[in-house]
C-alpha positions in Angstrom: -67.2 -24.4 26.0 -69.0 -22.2 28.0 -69.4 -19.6 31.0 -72.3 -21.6 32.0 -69.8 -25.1 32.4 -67.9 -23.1 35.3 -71.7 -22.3 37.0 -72.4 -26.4 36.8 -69.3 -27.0 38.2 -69.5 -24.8 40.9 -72.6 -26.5 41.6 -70.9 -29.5 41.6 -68.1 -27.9 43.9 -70.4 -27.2 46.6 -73.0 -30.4 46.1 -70.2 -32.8 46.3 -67.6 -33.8 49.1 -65.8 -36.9 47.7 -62.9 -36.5 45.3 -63.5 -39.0 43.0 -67.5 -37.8 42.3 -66.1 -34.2 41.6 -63.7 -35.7 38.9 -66.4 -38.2 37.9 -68.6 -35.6 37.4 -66.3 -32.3 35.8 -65.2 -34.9 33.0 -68.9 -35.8 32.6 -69.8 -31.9 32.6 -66.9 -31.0 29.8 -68.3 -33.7 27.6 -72.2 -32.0 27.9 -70.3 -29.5 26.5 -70.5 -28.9 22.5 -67.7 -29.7 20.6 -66.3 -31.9 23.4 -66.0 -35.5 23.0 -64.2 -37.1 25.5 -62.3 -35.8 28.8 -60.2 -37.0 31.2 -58.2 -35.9 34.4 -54.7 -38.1 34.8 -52.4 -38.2 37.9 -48.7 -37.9 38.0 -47.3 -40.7 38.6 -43.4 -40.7 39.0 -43.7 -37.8 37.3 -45.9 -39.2 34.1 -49.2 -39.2 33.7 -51.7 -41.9 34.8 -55.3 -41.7 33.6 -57.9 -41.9 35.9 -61.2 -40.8 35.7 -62.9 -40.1 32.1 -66.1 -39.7 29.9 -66.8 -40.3 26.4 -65.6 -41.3 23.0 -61.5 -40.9 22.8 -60.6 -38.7 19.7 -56.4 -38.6 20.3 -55.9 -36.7 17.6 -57.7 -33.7 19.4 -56.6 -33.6 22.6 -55.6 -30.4 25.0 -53.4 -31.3 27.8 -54.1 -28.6 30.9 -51.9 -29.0 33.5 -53.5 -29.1 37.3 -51.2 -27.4 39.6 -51.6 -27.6 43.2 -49.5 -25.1 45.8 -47.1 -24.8 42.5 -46.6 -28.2 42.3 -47.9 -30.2 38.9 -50.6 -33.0 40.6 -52.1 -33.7 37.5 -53.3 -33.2 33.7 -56.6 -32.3 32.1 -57.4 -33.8 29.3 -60.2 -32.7 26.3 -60.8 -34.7 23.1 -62.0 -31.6 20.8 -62.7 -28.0 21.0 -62.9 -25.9 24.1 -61.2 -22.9 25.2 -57.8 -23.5 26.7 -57.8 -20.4 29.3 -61.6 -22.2 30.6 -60.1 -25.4 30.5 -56.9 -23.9 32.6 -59.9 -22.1 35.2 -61.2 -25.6 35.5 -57.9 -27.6 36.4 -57.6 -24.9 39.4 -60.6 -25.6 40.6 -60.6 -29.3 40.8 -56.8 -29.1 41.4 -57.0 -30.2 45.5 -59.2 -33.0 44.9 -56.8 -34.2 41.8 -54.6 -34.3 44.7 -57.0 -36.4 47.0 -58.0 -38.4 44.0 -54.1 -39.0 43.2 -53.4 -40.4 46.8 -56.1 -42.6 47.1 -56.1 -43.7 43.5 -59.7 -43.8 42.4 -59.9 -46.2 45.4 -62.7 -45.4 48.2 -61.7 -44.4 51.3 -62.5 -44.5 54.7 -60.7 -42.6 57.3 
C-alpha cells in the first residue's frame, strides 16, 4: 500500500458525508491498491465482530485484522485480504473510526433524521 491511498481517502473524507459511502468507498480504495484483494470493515457486535461493508475476492488465509478505536473504545475491525502495511492500515481505521461508529448504529441501514 501506499502514501498516495491515505491522499484518495482524504479525498474521500472531505467529498463524502454519509457513513456508509465512506466505508463503501475506503474498502473499495484498499482493494485499488496492489497486493490487496479483498477488504472489509466489521462492527462490534456484543463484543464480536459483524461484517459489514466489503470489496473483492476473500483470501482468509491473508487477512490483517486492524482494530478501529473510537474515544478509546474498540467500535470496529479492519479487515485486508493480502499485503499492506499494518501501521497504514492502523492510520486508516483512525480515520474512518467515527463513521464505523455511525455505520455501527445504523447498521448499513439508510437513515433519515
Amino acid at each position: 500500500m501506499s502514501s498516495r491511498a491515505l491522499d484518495r481517502l482524504d479525498r474521500i473524507l472531505r467529498e463524502q458525508s454519509e457513513a456508509d459511502e465512506v466505508l463503501r468507498s475506503t474498502v473499495q480504495l484498499l482493494t485499488s491498491e496492489p497486493g490487496v484483494a479483498w477488504a472489509g470493515v466489521a462492527f462490534l457486535e456484543d463484543g464480536e465482530p459483524a461484517l459489514g461493508p466489503s470489496f473483492g475476492e476473500p483470501q482468509e488465509i491473508s487477512r490483517i485484522r486492524v482494530p478501529i478505536v473510537y474515544r478509546g473504545s474498540k467500535v470496529g475491525e479492519l479487515w485486508v485480504d493480502g499485503q499492506a502495511d499494518r501501521g497504514l492500515l492502523e492510520r486508516i481505521a483512525f480515520l474512518v473510526s467515527e463513521y464505523v461508529l455511525i455505520g455501527w448504529d445504523t447498521r448499513g441501514e439508510d437513515w433519515e433524521p
